[in-house]
N, C-alpha and C positions, 0 to 999 in steps of 0.2 A: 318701384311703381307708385312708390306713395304708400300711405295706410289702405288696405285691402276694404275698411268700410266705404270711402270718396272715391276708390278709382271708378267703381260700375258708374256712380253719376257722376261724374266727370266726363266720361267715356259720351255717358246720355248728353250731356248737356250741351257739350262739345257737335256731336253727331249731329245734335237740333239745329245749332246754330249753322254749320257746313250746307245744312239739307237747307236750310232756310237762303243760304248765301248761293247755293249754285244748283245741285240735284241731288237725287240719289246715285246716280248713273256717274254723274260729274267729280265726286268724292269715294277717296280709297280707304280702307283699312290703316293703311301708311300714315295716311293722312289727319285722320282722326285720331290716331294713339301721338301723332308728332304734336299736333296742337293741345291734345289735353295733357300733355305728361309723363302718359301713361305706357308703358312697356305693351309690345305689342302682344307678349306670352297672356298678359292678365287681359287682355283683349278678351282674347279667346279661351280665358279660364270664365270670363261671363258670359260671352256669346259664340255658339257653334260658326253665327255665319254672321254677316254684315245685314243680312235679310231678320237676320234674329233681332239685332237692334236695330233695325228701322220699327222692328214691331214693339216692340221693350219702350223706344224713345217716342212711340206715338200714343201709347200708354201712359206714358209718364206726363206726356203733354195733354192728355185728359185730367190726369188726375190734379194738376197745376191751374186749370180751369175752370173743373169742374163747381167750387163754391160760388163761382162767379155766377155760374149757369144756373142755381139751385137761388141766387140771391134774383136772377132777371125771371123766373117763371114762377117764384113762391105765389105758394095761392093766396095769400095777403094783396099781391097784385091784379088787379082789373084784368082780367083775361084778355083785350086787347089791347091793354096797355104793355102787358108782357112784350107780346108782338112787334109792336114799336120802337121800345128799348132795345129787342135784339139789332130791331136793323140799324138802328144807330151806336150798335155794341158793333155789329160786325164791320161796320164801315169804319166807325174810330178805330179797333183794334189793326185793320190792314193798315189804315192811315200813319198809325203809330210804329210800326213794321217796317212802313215804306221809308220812314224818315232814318230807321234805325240801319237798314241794307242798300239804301238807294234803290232802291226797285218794289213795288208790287209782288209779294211774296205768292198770295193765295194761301189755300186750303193745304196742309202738310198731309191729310190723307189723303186730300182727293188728289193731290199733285202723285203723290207717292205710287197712290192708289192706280191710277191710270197709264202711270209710266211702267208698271210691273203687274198688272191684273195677270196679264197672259204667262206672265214666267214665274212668278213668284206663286206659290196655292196664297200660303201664311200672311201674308201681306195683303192679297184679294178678302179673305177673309177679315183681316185685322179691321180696314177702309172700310167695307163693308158692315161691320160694327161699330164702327167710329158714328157713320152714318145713321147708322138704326138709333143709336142713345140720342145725338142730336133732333130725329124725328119724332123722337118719344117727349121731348122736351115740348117739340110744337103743337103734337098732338093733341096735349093734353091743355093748351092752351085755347085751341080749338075748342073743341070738346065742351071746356068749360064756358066759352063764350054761345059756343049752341044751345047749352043750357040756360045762358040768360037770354035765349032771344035775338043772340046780335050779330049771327049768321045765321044762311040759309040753308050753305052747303050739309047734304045727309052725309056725308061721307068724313069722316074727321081724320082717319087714315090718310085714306088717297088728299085730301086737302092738305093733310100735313106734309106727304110725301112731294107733291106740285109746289110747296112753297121751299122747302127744301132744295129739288134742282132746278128754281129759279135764280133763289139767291146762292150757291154753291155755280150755276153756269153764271151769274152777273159776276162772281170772283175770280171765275177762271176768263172772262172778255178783261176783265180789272187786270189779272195780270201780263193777257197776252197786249194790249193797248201798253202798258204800264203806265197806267194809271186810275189812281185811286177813287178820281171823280164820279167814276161810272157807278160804287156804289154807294152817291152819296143822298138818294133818294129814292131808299126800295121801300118804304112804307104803302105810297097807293098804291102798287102792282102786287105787292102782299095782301094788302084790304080784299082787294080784285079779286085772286084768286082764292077765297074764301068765302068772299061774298057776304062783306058784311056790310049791316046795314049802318054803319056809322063809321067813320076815323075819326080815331082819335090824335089829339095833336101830337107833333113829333117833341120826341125830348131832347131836352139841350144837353150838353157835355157833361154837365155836373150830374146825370143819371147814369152815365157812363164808366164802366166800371177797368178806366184804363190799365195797358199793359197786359191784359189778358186776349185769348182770342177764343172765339165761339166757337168755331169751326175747326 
């Protein structure tokens, strides 16, 4: 099966890529150990089920993002400048996706998330966390921008939680269209629903922190 340290990410990395290329639904155990290398015994010497590592690989794909995320909301940055970067973080990165699979990927939780809320608990739950950390990123964006003055919104939750399935539902039109276009200007409907009194300008590609995805 290979060295016992590389087969689990292997397995991972392999399964992202299949999820990314077709579904979760769409892709087998078979299928995943044939392309990574991997024996199908050591499969399931690291995961009980295929549901185990969609949760395992959606984790993993946080944790491969996560500096990125911590680099677009540092409090060094202008609290609505954050905001801005993301949305031109989240557009470049499907952008980037879309060149790499031929198609409009979308959100790997929320796709996941929704094609197995009802049958899967562990997987509802996992989506559902993926969720919470990315709204805690906004939140706190908010929040900080309320404190200088530059929304209105009393609510920095519920504002964080609105801007969240705004852009997470413009990914999921992104990929039923397939196309990328659609989120190539979510800054003023962000502004909007926060209700700030200013925008700020959008950033160019070189703020963008390509090959990673935010979502």
């Amino acid at each position: 099966m290979g060295r016992r340290s590389d087969a689990k990410q292997k397995l991972l990395a392999t399964a992202f890529e299949l999820f990314w290329e077709n579904s979760y639904g769409g892709v087998s155990i078979d299928e995943i150990c044939e392309r990574a290398k991997v024996h199908k015994g050591s499969f399931y010497y690291f995961f009980p089920t295929k549901a185990d590592m969609a949760v395992a690989a959606c984790e993993d794909h946080w944790k491969a993002r996560q500096s990125a995320m911590d680099r677009l909301f540092s409090p060094q940055v202008k609290p609505l400048e954050r905001l801005s970067k993301w949305c031109d973080y989240v557009y470049q990165a499907q952008k980037d996706k879309s060149k790499k699979y031929g198609h409009v990927c979308g959100c790997l939780a929320a796709s996941i998330g929704a094609e197995l809320a009802t049958q899967q608990e562990k997987i509802r739950t996992k989506a559902e966390e993926m969720m919470s950390r990315n709204i805690r990123y906004l939140e706190s964006a908010i929040a900080d921008a309320k404190q200088e003055g530059l929304v209105t919104d009393e609510n920095t939750n519920a504002a964080a939680q609105r801007v969240h399935s705004f852009v997470v539902g413009a990914i999921v039109q992104a990929k039923i269209q397939n196309d990328v276009e659609v989120l190539h200007n979510l800054e003023p409907t962000v502004m909007a629903i926060i209700r700030a009194k200013m925008l700020v300008p959008a950033c160019g590609p070189d703020s963008v922190f390509e090959g990673k995805d935010p979502l």
